[in-house]
BALOBA-1460 file (C-alpha; in Angstrom, 3 decimals):
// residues 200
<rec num="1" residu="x" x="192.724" y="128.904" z="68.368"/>
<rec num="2" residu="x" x="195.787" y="129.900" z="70.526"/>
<rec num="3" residu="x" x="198.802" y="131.087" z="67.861"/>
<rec num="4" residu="x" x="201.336" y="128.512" z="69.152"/>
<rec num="5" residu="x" x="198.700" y="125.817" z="67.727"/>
<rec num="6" residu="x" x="198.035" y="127.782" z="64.557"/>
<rec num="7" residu="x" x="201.828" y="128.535" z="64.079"/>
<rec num="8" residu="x" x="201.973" y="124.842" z="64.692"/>
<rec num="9" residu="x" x="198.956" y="123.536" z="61.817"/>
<rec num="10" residu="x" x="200.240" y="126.030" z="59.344"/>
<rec num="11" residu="x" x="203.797" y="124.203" z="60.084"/>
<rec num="12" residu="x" x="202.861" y="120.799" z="59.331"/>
<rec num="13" residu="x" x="200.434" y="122.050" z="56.327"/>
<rec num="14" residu="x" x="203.570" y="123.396" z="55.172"/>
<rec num="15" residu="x" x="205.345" y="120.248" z="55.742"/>
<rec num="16" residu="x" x="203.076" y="118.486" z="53.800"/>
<rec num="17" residu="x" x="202.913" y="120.683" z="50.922"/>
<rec num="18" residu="x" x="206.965" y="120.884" z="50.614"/>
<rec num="19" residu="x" x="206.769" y="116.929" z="50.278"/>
<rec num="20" residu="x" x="204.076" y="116.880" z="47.645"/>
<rec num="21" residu="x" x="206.108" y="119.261" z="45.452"/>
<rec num="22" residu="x" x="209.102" y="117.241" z="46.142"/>
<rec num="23" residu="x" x="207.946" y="114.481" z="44.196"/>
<rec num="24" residu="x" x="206.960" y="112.307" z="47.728"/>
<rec num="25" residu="x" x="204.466" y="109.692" z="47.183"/>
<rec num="26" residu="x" x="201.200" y="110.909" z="48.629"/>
<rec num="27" residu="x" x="200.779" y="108.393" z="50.786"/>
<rec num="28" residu="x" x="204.407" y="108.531" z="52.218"/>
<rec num="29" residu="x" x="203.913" y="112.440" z="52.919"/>
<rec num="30" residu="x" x="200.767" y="111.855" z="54.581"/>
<rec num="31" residu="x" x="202.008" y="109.161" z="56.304"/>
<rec num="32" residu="x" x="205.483" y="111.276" z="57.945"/>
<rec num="33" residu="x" x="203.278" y="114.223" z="58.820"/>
<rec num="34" residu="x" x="200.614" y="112.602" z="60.290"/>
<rec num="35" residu="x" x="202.986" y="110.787" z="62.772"/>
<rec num="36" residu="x" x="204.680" y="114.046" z="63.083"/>
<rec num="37" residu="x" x="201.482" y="115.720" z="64.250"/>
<rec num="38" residu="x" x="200.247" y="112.654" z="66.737"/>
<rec num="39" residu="x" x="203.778" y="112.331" z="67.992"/>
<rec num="40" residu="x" x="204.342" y="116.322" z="68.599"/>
<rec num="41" residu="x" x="200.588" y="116.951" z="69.518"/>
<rec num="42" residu="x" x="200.757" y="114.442" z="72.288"/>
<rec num="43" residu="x" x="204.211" y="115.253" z="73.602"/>
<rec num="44" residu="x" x="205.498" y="111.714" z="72.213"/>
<rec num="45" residu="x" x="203.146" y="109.656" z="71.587"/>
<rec num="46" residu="x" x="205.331" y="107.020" z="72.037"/>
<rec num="47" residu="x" x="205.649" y="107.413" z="76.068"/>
<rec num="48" residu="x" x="202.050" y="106.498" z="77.900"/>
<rec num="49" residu="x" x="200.545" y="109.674" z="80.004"/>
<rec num="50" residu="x" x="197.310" y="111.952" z="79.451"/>
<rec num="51" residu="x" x="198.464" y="113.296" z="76.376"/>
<rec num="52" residu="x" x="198.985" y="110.553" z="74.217"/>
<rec num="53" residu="x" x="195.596" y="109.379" z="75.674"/>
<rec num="54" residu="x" x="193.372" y="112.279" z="75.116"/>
<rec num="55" residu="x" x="195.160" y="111.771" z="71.572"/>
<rec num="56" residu="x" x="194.376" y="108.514" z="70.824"/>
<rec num="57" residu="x" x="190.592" y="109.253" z="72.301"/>
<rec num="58" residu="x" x="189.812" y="111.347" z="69.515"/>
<rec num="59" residu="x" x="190.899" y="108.596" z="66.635"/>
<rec num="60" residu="x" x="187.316" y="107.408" z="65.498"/>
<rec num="61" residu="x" x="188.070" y="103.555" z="65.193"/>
<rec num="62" residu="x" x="184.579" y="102.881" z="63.636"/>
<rec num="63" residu="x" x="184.827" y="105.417" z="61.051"/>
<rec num="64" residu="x" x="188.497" y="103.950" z="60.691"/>
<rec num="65" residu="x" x="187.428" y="100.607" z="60.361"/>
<rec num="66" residu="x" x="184.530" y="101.334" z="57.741"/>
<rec num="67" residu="x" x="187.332" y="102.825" z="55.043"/>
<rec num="68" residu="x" x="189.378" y="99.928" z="55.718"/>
<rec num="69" residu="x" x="186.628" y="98.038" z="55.296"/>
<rec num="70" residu="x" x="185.848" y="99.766" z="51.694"/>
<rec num="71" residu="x" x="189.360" y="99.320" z="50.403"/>
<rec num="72" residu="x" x="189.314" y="95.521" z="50.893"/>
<rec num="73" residu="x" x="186.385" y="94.668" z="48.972"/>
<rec num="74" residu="x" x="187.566" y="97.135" z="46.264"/>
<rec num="75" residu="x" x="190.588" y="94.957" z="46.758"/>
<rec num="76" residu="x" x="189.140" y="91.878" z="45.968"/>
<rec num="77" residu="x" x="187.167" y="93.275" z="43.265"/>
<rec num="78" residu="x" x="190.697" y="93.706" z="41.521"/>
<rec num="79" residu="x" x="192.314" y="90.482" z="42.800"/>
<rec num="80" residu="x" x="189.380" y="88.495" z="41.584"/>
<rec num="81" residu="x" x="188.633" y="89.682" z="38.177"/>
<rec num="82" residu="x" x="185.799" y="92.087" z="38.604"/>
<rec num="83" residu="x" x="187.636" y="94.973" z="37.636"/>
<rec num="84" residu="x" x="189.091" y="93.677" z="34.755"/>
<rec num="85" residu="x" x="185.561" y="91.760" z="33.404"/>
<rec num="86" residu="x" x="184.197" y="95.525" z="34.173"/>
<rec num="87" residu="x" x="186.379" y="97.319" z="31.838"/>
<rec num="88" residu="x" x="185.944" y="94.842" z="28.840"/>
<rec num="89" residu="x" x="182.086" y="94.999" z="29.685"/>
<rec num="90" residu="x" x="181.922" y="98.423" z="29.562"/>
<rec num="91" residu="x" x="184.282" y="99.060" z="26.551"/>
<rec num="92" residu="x" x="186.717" y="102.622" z="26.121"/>
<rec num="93" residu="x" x="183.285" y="104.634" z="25.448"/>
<rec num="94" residu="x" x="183.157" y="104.963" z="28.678"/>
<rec num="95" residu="x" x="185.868" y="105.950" z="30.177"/>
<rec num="96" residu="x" x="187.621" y="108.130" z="27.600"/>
<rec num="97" residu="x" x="183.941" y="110.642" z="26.918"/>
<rec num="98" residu="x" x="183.920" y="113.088" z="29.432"/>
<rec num="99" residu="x" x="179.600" y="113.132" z="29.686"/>
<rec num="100" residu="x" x="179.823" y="109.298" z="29.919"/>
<rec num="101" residu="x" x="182.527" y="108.695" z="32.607"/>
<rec num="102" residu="x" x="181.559" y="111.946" z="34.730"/>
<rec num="103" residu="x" x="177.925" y="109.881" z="34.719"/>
<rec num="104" residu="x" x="179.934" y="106.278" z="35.629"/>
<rec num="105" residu="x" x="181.690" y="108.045" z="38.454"/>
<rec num="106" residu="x" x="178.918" y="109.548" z="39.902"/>
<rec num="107" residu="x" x="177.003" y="106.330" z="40.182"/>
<rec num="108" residu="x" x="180.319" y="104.495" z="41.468"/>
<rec num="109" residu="x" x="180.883" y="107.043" z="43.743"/>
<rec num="110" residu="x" x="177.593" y="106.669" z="45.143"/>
<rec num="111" residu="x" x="177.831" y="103.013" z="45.525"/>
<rec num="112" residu="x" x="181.093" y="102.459" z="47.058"/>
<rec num="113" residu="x" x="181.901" y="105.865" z="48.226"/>
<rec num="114" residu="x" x="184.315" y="108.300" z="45.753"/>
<rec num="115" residu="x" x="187.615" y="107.019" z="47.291"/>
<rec num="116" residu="x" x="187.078" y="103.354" z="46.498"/>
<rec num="117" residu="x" x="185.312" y="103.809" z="43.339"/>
<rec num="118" residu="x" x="188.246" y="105.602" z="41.840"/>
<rec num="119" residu="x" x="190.827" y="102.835" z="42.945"/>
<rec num="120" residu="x" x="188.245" y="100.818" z="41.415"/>
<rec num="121" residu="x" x="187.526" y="103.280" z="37.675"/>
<rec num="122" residu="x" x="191.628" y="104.585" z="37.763"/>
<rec num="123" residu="x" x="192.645" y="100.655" z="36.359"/>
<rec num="124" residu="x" x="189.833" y="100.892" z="33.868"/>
<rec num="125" residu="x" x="190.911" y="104.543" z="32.608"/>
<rec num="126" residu="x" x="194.447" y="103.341" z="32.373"/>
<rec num="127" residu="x" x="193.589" y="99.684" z="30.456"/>
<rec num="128" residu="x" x="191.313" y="101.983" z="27.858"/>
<rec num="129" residu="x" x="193.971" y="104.524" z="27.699"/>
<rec num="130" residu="x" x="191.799" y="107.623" z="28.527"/>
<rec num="131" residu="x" x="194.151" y="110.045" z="28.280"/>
<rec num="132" residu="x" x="194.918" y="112.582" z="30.449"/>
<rec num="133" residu="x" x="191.334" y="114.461" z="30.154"/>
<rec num="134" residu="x" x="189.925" y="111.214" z="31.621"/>
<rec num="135" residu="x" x="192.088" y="111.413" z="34.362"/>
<rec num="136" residu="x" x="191.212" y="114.888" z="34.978"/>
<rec num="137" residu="x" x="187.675" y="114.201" z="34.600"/>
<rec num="138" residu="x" x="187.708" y="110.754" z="36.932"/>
<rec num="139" residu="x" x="189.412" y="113.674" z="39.335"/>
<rec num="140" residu="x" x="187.090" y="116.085" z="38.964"/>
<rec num="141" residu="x" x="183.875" y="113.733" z="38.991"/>
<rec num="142" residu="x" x="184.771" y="111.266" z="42.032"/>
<rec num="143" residu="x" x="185.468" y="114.977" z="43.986"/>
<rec num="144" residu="x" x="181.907" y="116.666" z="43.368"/>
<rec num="145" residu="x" x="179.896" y="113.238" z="42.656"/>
<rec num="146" residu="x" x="180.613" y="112.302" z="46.583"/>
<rec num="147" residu="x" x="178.047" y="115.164" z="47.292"/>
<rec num="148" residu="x" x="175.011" y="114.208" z="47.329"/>
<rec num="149" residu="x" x="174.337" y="111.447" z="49.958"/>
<rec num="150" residu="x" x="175.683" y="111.182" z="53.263"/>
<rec num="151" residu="x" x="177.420" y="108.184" z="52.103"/>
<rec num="152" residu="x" x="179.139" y="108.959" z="48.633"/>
<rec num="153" residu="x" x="182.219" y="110.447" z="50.739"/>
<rec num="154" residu="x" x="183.765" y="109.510" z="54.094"/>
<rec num="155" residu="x" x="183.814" y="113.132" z="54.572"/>
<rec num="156" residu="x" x="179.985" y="113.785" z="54.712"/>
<rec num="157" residu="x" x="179.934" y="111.322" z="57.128"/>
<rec num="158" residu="x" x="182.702" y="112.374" z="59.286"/>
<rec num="159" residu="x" x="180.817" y="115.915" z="59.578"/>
<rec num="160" residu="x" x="177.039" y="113.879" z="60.303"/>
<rec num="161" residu="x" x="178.935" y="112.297" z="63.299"/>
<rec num="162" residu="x" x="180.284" y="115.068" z="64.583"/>
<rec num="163" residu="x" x="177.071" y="116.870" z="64.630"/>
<rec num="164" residu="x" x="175.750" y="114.261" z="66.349"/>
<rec num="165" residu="x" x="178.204" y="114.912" z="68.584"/>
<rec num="166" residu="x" x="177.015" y="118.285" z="68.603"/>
<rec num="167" residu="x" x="173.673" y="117.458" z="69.262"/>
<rec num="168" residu="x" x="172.855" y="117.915" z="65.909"/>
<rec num="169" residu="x" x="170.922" y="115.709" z="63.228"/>
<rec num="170" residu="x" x="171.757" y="115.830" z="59.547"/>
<rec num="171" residu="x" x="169.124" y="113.022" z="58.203"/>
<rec num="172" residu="x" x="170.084" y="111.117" z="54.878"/>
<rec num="173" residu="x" x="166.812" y="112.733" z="53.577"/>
<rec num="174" residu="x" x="167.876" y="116.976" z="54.541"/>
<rec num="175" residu="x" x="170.881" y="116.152" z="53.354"/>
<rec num="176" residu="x" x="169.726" y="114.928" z="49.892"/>
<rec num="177" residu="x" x="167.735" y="117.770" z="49.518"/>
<rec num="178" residu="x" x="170.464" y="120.111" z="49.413"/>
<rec num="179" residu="x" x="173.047" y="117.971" z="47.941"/>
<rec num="180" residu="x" x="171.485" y="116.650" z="45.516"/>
<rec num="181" residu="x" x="171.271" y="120.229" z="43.398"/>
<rec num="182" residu="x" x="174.785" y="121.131" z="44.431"/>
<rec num="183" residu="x" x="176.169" y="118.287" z="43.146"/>
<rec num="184" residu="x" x="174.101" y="117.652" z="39.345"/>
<rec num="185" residu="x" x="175.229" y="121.450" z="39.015"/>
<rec num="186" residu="x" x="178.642" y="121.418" z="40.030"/>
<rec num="187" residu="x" x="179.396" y="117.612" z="37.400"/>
<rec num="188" residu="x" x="177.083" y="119.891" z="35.120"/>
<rec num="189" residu="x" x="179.922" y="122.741" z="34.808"/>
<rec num="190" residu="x" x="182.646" y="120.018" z="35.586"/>
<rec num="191" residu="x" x="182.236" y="117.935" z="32.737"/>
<rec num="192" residu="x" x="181.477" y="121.133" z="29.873"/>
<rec num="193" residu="x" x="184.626" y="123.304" z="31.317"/>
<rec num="194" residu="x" x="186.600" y="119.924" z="30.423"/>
<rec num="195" residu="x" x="185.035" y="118.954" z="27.454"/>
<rec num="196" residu="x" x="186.329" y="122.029" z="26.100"/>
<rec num="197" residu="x" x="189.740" y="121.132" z="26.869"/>
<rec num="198" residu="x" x="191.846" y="119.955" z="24.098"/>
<rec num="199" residu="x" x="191.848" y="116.222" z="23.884"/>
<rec num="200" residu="x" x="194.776" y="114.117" z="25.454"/>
């Protein structure tokens, strides 16, 4: 990587940083750097020419349109009731034990991928008052528990396509094969370094 560009990532990293321990919201942050990178990167993005094209032609619209996709039926989960007739259902047990909701997120995670199932699990932690170990631990487990399957994180399947790219296979079963020990280890130590926490 030329230094100009590195000069130039390390710069907006930096940016992003300085927000976050401003107090920004996350998503605001994000939201000013990232249109601070596209804008910069493509030598304004806002005037048509081959920069803001070769730009654009790297945005993966599919994968794009699959998260969207994930946060409006988590949506409607919430907006309909689901949510809340889950966190009566399942009682506080579950969400304020560290075992028992590092286990719930890893299944979640698994089903609806770890970024949706903790918009999903955060409401339920908050209605059972969990404490701040269960947000630590919701944290902690959506993080690792997107590990073993291609699809439990956006990520794993950001890095499949672009091996593809590549030329490259990673099948759903090699990847389970490998992840699948990672991750069970990883919640494993997780869940026992913050079960010896104190409580709160």
């Amino acid at each position: 990587m030329p230094r100009r560009a590195l000069a130039t990532a390390v710069g907006w990293a930096l940016a992003l940083l300085t927000g976050f321990l401003a107090g920004a919201p996350v998503a605001t942050a994000a939201l000013v750097v990232g249109a601070g990178v596209l804008v910069v990167g493509a030598g304004m993005l806002v005037t048509a020419g081959p920069a803001s094209a070769r730009v654009l032609a790297c945005v993966d619209v599919s994968l794009l349109t699959l998260f969207a996709g994930l946060f409006v039926v988590v949506g409607a989960l919430g907006t309909t009731g689901v949510t809340g007739a889950a966190a009566d259902a399942l009682g506080a047990g579950w969400t304020t034990g560290v075992a028992r909701l590092t286990l719930l997120t890893a299944v979640a995670s698994n089903l609806f991928s770890n970024v949706p199932a903790v918009l999903l699990l955060a409401p339920l932690v908050d209605a059972t008052g969990g404490g701040r170990t269960a947000y630590l631990t919701l944290a902690m487990a959506s993080t690792l528990a997107g590990n073993p399957t291609l699809v439990g994180s956006i990520a794993n399947l950001i890095v499949a396509e672009g091996a593809r790219r590549a030329g490259e296979r990673v099948g759903f079963g090699a990847y389970l094969r490998v992840g699948v020990p990672i991750t069970l280890a990883t919640l494993a130590l997780g869940a026992a370094w913050l079960g010896l926490r104190p409580s709160g």
